[in-house]
C-alpha positions in Angstrom: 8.0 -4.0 -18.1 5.9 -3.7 -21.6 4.5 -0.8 -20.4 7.8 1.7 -20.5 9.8 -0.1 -22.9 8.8 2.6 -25.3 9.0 5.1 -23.1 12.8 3.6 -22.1 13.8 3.6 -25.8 12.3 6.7 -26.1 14.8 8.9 -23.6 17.6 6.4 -24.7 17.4 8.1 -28.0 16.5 11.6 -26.5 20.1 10.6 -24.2 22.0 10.1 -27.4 20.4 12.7 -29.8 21.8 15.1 -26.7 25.3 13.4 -26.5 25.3 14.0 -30.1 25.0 17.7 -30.1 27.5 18.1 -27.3 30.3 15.4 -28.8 31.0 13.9 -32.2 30.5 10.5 -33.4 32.7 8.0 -31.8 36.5 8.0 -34.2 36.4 4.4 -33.8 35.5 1.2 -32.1 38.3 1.6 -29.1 36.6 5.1 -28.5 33.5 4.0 -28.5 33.9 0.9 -25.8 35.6 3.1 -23.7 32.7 5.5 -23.2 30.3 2.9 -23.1 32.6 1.0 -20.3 32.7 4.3 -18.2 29.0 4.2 -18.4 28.5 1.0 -17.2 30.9 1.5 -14.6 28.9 4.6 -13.1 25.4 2.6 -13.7 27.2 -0.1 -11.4 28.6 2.1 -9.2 24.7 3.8 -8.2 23.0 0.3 -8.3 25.9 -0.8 -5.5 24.8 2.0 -3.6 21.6 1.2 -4.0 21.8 -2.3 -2.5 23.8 -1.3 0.3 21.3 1.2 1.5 18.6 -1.0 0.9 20.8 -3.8 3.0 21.1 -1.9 5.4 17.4 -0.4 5.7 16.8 -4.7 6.2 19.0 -4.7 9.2 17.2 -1.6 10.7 13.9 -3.2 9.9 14.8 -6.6 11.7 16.0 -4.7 14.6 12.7 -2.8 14.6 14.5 0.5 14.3 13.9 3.8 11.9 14.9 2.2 8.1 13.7 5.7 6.1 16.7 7.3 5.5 18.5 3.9 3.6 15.9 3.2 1.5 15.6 7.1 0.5 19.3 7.0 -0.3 18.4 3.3 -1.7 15.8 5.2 -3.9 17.9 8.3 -5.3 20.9 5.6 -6.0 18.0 3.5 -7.7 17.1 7.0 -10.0 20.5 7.7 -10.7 21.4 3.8 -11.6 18.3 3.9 -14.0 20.2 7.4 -15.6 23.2 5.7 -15.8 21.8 2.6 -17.8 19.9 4.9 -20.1 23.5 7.1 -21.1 25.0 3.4 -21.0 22.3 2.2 -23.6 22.2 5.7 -25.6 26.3 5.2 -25.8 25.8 1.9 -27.2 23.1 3.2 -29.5 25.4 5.6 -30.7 28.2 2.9 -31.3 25.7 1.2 -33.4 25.3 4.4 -35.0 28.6 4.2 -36.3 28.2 0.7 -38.3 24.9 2.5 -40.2 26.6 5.2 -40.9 29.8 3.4 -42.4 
């Protein structure tokens, strides 16, 4: 995990910089836990897709059949969750934002 921490914190910060460009700080604390809540939701949203395909690719391997497919979609809902985690921690970063700049 040492190995992309940096790299992690590195496109958080590249995630917020470009949030920043494209919407203004957060007006206040109830703003900014509703963004960051909306985040989360769509981080858990991918990584419950991401189980289910991969649950299902299980049954399919059991049963000796074809499992591909569900652990591809597994895969891209895996991506996406990881996407989702980094706006959700570049939102939060940005709330934080708000305290420093205060």
């Amino acid at each position: 995990m040492n190995v992309v921490k940096k790299d992690v914190i590195r496109l958080v910060f590249k995630e917020r910089d470009a949030a920043n460009k494209r919407f203004p700080p957060f007006r206040s604390p109830h703003e900014g836990y509703a963004v960051i809540l909306e985040e989360l939701e769509e981080a858990q949203e991918e990584l419950d897709n991401s189980i289910v395909n991969f649950d299902m690719a299980w049954g399919l391997i059991k049963a000796d059949q074809y499992p591909y497919s569900h652990v591809r979609r597994s895969y891209n809902a895996t991506v996406n969750a990881i996407c989702e985690l980094i706006q959700y921690a570049a939102m939060q970063r940005k709330f934080l934002d708000m305290e420093e700049q205060g």
